[in-house]
PyMOL Python script that loads the backbone (N, CA, C, O; Angstrom):
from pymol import cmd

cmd.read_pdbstr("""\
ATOM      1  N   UNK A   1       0.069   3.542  -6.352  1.00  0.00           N
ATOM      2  CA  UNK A   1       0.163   2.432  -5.433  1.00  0.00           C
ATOM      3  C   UNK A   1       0.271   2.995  -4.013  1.00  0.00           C
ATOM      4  O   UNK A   1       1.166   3.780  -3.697  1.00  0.00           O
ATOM      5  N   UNK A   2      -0.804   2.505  -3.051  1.00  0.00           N
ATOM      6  CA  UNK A   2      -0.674   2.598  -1.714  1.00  0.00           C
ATOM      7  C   UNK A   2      -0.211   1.844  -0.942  1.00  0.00           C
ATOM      8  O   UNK A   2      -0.939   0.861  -0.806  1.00  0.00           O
ATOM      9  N   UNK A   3       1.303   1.795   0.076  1.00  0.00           N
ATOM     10  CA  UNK A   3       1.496   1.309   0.894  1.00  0.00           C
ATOM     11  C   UNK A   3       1.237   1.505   2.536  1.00  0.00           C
ATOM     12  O   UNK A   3       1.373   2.491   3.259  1.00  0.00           O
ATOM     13  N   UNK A   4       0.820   0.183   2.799  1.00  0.00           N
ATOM     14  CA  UNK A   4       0.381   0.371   4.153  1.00  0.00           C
ATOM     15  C   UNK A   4       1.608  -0.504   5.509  1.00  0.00           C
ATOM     16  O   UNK A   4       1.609  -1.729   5.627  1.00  0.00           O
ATOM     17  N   UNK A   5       2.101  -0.011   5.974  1.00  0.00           N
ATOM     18  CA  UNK A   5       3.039  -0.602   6.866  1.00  0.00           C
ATOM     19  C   UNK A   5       2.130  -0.423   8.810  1.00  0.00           C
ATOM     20  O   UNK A   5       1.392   0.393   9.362  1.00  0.00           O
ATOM     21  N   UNK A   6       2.897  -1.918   9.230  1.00  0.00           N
ATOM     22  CA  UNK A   6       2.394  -1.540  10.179  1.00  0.00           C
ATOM     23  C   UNK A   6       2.757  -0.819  11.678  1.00  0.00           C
ATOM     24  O   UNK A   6       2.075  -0.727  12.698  1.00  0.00           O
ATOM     25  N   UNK A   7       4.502  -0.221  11.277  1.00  0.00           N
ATOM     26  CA  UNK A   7       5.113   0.636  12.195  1.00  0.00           C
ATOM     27  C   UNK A   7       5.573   1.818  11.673  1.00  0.00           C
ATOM     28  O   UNK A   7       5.432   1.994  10.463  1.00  0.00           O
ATOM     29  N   UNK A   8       6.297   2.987  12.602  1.00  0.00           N
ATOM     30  CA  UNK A   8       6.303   4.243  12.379  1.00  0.00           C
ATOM     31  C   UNK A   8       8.027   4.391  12.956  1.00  0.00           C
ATOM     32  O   UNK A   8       8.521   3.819  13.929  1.00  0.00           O
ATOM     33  N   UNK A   9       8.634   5.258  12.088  1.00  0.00           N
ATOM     34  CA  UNK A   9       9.659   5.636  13.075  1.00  0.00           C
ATOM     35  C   UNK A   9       9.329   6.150  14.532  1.00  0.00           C
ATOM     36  O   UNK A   9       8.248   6.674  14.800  1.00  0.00           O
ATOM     37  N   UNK A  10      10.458   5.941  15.561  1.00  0.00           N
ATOM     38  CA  UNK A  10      10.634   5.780  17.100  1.00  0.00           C
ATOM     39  C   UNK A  10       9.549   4.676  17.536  1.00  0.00           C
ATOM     40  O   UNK A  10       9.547   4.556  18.762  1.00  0.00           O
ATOM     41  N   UNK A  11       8.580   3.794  16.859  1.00  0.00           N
ATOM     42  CA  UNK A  11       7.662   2.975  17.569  1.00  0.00           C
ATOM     43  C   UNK A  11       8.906   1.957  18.330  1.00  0.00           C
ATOM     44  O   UNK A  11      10.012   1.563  17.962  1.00  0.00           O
ATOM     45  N   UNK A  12       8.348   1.837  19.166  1.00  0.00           N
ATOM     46  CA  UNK A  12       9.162   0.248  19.776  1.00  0.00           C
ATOM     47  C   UNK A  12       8.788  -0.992  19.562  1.00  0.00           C
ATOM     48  O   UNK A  12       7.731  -1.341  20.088  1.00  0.00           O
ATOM     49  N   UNK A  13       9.209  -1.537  19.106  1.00  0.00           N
ATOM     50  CA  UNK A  13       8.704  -3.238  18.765  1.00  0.00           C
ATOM     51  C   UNK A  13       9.560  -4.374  19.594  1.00  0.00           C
ATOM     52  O   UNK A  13      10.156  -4.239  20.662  1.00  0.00           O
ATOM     53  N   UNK A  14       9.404  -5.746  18.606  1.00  0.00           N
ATOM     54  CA  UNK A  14       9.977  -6.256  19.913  1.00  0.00           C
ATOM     55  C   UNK A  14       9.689  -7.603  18.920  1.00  0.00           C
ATOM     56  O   UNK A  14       8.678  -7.900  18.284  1.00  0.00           O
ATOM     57  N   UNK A  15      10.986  -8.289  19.048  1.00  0.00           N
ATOM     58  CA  UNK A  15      11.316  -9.286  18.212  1.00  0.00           C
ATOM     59  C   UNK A  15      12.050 -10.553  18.850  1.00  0.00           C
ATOM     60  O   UNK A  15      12.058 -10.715  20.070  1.00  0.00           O
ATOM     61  N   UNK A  16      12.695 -11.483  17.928  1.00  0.00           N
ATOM     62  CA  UNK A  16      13.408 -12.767  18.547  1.00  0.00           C
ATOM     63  C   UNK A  16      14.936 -12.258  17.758  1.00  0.00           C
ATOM     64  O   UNK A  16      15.258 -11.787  16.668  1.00  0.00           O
ATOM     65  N   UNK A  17      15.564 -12.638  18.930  1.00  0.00           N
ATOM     66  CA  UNK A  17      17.210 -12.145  18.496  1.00  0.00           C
ATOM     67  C   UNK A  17      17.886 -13.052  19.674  1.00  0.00           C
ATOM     68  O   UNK A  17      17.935 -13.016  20.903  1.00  0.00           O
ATOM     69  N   UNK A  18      18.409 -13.935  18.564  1.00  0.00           N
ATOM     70  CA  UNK A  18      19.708 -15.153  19.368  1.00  0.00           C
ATOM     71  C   UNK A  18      18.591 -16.177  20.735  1.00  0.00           C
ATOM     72  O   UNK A  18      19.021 -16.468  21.851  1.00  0.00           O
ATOM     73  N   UNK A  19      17.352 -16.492  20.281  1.00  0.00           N
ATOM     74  CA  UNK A  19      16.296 -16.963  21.355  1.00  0.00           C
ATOM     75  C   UNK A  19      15.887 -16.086  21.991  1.00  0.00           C
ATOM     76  O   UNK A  19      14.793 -16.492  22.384  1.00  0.00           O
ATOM     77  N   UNK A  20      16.055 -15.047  22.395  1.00  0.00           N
ATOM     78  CA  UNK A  20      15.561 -14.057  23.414  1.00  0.00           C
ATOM     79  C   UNK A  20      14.494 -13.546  22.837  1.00  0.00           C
ATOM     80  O   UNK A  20      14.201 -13.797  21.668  1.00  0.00           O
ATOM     81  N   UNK A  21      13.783 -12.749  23.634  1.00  0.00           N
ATOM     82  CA  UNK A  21      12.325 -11.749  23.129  1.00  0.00           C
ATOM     83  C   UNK A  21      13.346 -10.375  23.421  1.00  0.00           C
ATOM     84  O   UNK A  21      13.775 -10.024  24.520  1.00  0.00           O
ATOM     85  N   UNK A  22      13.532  -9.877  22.409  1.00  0.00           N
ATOM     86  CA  UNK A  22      14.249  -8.461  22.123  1.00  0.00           C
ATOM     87  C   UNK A  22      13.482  -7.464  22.124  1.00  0.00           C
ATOM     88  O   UNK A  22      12.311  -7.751  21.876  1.00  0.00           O
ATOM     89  N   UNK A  23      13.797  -5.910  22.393  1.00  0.00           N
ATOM     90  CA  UNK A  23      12.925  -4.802  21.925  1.00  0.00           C
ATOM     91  C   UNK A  23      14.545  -3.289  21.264  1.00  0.00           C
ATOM     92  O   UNK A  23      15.701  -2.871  21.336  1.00  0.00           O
ATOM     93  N   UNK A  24      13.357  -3.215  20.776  1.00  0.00           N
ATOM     94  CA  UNK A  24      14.425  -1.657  19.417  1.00  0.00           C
ATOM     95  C   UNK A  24      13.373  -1.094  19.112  1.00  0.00           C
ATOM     96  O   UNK A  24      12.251  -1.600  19.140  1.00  0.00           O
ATOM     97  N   UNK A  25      13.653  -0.027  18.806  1.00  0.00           N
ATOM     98  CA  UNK A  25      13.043   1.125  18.195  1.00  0.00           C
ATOM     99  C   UNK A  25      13.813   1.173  16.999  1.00  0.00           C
ATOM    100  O   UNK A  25      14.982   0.889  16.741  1.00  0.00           O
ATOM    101  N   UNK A  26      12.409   1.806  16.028  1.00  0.00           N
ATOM    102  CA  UNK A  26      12.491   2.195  14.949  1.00  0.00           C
ATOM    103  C   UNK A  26      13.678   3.627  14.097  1.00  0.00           C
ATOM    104  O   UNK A  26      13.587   4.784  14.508  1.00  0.00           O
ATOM    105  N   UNK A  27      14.162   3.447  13.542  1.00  0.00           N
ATOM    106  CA  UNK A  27      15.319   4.429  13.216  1.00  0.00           C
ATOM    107  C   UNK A  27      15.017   4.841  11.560  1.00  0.00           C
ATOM    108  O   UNK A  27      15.242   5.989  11.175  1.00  0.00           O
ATOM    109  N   UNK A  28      14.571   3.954  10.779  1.00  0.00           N
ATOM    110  CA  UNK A  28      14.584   4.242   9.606  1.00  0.00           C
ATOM    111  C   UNK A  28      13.539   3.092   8.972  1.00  0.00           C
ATOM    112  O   UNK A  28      13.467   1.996   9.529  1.00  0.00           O
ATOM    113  N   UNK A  29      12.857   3.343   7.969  1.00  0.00           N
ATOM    114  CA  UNK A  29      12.316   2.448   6.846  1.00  0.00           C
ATOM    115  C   UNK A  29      11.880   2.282   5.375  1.00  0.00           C
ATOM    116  O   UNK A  29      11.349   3.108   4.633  1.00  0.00           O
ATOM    117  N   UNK A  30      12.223   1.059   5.153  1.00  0.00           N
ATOM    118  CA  UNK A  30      13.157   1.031   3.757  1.00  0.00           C
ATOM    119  C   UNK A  30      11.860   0.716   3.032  1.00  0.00           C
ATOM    120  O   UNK A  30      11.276  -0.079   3.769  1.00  0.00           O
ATOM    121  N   UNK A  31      11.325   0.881   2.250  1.00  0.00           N
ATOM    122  CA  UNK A  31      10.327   0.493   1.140  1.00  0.00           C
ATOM    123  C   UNK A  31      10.634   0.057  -0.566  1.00  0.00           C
ATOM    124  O   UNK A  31      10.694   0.843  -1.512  1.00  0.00           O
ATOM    125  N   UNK A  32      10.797  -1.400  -0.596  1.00  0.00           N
ATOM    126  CA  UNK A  32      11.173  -1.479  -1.767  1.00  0.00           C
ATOM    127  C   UNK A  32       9.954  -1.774  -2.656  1.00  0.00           C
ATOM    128  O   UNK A  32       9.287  -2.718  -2.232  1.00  0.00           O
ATOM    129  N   UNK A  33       9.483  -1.186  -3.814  1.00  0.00           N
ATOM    130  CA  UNK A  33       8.786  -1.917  -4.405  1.00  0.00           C
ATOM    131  C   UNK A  33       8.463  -2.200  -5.643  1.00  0.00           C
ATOM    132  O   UNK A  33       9.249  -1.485  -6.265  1.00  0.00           O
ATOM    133  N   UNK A  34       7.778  -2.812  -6.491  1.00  0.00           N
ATOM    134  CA  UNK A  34       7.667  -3.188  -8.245  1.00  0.00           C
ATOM    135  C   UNK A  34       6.280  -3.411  -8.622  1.00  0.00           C
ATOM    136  O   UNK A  34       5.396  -2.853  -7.972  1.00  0.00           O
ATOM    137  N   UNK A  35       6.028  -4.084  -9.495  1.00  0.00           N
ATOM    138  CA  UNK A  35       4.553  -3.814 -10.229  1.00  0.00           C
ATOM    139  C   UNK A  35       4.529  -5.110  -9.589  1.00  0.00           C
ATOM    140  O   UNK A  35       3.640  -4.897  -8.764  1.00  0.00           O
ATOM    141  N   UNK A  36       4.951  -6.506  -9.366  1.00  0.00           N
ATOM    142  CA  UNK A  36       4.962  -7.594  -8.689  1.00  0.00           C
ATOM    143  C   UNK A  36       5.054  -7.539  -7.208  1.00  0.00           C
ATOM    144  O   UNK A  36       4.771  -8.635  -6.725  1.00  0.00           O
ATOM    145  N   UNK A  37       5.408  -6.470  -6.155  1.00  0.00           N
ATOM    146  CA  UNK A  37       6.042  -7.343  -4.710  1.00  0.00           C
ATOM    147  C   UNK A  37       6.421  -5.681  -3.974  1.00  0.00           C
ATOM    148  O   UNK A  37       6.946  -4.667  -4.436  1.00  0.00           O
ATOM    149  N   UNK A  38       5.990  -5.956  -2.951  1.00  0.00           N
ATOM    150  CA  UNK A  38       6.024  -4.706  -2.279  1.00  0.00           C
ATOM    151  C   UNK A  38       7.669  -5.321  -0.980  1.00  0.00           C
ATOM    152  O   UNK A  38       7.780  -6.540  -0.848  1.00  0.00           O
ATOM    153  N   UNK A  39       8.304  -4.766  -0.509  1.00  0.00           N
ATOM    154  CA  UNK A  39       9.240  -5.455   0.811  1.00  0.00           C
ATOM    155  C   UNK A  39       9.372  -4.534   1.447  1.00  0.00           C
ATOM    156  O   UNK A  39      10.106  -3.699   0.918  1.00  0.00           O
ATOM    157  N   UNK A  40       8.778  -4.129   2.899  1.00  0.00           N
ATOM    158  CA  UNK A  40       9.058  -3.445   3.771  1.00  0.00           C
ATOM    159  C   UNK A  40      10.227  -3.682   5.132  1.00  0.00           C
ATOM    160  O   UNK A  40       9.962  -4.529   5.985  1.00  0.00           O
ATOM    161  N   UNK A  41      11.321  -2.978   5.211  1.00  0.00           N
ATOM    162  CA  UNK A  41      12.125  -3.070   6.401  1.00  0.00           C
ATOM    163  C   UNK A  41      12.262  -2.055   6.944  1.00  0.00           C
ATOM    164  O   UNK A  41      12.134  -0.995   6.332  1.00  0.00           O
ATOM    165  N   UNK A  42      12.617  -2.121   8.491  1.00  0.00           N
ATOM    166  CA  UNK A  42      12.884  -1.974   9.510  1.00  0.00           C
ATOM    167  C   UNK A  42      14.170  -1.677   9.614  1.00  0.00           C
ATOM    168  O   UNK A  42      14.957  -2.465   9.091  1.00  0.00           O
ATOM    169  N   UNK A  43      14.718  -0.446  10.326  1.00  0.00           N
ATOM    170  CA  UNK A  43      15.901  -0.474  10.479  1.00  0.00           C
ATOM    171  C   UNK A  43      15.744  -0.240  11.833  1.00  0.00           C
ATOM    172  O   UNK A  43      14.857   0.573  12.092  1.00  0.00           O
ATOM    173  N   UNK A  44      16.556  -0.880  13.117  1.00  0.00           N
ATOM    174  CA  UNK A  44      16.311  -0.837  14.509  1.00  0.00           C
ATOM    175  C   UNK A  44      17.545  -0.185  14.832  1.00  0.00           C
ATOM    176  O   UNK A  44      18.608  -0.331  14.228  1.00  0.00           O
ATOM    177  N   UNK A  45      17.314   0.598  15.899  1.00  0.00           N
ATOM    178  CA  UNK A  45      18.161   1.653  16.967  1.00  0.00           C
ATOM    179  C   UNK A  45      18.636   0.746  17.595  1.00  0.00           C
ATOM    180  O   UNK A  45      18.381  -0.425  17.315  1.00  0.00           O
ATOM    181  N   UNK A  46      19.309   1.044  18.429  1.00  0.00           N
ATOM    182  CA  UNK A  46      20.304   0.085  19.684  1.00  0.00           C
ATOM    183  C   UNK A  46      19.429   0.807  20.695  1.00  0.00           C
ATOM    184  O   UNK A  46      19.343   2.002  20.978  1.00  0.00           O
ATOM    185  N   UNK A  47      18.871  -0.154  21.107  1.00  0.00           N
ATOM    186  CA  UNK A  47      17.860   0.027  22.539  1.00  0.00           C
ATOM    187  C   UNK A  47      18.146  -0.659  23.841  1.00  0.00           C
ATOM    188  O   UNK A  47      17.205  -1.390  24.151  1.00  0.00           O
ATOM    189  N   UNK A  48      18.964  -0.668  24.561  1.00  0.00           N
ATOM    190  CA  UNK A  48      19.102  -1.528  25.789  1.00  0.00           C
ATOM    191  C   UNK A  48      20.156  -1.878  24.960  1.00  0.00           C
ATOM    192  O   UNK A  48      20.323  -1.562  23.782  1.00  0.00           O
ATOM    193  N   UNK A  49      21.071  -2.772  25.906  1.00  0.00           N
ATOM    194  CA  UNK A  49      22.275  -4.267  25.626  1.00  0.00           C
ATOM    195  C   UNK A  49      21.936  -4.830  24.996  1.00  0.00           C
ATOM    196  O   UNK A  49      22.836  -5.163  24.225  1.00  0.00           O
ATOM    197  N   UNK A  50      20.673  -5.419  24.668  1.00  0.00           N
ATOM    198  CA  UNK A  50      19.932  -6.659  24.044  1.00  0.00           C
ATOM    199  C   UNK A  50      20.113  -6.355  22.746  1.00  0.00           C
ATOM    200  O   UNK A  50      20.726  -7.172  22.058  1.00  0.00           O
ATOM    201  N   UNK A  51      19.575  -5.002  22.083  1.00  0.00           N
ATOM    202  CA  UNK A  51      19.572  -5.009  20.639  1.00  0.00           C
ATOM    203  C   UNK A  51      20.475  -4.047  20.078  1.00  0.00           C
ATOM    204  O   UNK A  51      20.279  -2.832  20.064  1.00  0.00           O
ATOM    205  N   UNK A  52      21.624  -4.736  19.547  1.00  0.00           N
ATOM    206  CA  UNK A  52      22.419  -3.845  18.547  1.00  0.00           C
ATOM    207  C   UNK A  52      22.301  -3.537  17.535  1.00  0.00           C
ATOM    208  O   UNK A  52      23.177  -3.695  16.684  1.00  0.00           O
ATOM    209  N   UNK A  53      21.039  -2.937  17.297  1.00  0.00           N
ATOM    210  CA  UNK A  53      20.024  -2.565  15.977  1.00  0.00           C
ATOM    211  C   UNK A  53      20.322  -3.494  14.875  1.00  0.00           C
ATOM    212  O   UNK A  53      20.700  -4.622  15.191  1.00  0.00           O
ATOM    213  N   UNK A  54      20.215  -3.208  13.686  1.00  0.00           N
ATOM    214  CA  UNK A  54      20.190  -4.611  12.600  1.00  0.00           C
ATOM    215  C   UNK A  54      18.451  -4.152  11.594  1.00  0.00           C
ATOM    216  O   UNK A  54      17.439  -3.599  12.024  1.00  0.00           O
ATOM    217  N   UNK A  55      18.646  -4.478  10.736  1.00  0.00           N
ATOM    218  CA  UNK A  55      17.419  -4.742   9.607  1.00  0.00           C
ATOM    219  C   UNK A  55      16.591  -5.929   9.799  1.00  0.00           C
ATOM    220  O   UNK A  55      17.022  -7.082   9.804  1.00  0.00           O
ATOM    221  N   UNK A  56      14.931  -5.445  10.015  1.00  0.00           N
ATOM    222  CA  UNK A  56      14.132  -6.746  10.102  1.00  0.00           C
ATOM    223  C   UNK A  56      13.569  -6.535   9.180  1.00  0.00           C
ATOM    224  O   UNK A  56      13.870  -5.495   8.594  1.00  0.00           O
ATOM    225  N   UNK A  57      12.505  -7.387   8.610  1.00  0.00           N
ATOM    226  CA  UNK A  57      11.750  -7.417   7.785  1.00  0.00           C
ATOM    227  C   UNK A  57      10.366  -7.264   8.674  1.00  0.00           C
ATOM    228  O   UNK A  57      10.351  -7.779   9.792  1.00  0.00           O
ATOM    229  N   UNK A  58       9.021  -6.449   8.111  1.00  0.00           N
ATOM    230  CA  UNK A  58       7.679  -6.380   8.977  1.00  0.00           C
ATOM    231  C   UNK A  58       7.283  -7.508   9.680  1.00  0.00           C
ATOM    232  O   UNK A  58       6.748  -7.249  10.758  1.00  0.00           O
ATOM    233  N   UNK A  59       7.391  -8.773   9.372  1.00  0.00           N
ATOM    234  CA  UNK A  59       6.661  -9.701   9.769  1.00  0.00           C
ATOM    235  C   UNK A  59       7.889 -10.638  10.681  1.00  0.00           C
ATOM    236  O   UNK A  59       7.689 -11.852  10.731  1.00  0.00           O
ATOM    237  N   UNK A  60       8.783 -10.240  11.186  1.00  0.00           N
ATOM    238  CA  UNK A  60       9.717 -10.616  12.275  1.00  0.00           C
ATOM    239  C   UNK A  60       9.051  -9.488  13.268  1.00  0.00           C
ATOM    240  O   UNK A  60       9.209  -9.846  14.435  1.00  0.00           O
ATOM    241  N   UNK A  61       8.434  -8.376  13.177  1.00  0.00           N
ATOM    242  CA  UNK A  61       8.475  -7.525  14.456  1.00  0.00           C
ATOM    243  C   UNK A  61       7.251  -7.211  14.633  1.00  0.00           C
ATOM    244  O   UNK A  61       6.436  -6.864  13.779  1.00  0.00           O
ATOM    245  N   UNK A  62       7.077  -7.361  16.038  1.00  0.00           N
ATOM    246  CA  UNK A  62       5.794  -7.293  17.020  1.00  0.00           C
ATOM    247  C   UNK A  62       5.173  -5.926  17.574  1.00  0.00           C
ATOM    248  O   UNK A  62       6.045  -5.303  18.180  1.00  0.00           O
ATOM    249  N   UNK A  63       4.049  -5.319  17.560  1.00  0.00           N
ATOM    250  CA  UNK A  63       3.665  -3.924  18.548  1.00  0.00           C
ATOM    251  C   UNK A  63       3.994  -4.309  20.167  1.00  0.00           C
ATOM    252  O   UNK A  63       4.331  -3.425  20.955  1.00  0.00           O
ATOM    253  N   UNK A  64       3.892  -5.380  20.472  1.00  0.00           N
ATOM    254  CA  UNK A  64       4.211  -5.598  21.822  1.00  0.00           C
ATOM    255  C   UNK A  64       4.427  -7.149  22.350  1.00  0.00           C
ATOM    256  O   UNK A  64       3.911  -8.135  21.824  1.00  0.00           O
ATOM    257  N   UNK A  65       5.390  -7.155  23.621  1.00  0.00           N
ATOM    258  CA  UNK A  65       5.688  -8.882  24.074  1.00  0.00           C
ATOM    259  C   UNK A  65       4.870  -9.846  24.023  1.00  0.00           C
ATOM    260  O   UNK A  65       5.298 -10.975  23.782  1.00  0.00           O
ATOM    261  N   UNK A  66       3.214  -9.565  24.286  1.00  0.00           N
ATOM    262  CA  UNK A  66       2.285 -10.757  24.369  1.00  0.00           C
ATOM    263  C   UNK A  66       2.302 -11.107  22.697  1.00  0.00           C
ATOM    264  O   UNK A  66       2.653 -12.194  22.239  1.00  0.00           O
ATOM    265  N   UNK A  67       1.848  -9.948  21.900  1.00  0.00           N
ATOM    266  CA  UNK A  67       1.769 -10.322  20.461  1.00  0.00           C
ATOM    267  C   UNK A  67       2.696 -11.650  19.988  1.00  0.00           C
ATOM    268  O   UNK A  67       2.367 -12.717  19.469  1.00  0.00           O
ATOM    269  N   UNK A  68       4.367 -10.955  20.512  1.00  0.00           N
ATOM    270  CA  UNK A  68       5.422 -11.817  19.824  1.00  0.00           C
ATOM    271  C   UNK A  68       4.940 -13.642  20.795  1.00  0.00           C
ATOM    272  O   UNK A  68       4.933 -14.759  20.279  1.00  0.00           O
ATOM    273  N   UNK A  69       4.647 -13.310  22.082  1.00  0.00           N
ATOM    274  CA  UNK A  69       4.994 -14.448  23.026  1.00  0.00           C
ATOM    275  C   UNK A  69       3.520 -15.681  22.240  1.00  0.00           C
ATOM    276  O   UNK A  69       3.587 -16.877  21.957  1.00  0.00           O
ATOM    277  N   UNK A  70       2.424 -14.750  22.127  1.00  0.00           N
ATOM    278  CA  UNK A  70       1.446 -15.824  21.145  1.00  0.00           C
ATOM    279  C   UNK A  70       1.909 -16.771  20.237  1.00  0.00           C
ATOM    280  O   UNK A  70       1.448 -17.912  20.219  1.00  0.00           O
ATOM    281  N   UNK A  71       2.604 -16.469  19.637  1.00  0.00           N
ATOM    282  CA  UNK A  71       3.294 -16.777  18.045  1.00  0.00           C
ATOM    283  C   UNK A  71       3.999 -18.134  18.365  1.00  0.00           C
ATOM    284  O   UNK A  71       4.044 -19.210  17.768  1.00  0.00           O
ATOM    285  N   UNK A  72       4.624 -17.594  19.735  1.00  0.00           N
ATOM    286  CA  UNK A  72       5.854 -18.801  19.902  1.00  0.00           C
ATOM    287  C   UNK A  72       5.521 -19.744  20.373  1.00  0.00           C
ATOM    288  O   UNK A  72       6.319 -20.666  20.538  1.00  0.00           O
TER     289      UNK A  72
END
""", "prot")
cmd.dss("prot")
cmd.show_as("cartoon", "prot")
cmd.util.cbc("prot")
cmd.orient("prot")
């Protein structure tokens, strides 16, 4: 089985945290998977005041602000 994710440790991304458009870097990532269901997370660094790192899941986090700001 090949998994394909779409960030790297130290990438910076950039997410929604408490309404705000947040950014963290990458610290760690978790790959769970089974013959049914693949779950990829994110473990985020404390980057700036804004983000006191925390676990996302891939599809909460953005390559960059316009990406996330489309969405919303």
């Amino acid at each position: 089985m090949k998994v394909n994710n779409k960030f790297k440790i130290g990438d910076v991304v950039y997410f929604m945290n408490n309404n705000r458009i947040t950014r963290g870097k990458i610290a760690y990532i978790r790959i769970l998977a089974s013959a049914s269901f693949i779950n990829i997370e994110y473990e985020l660094a404390s980057y700036g005041s804004a983000c006191g790192g925390g676990t996302y899941s891939e599809v909460r986090l953005y390559k960059t602000r316009e990406d996330l700001i489309k969405i919303l």
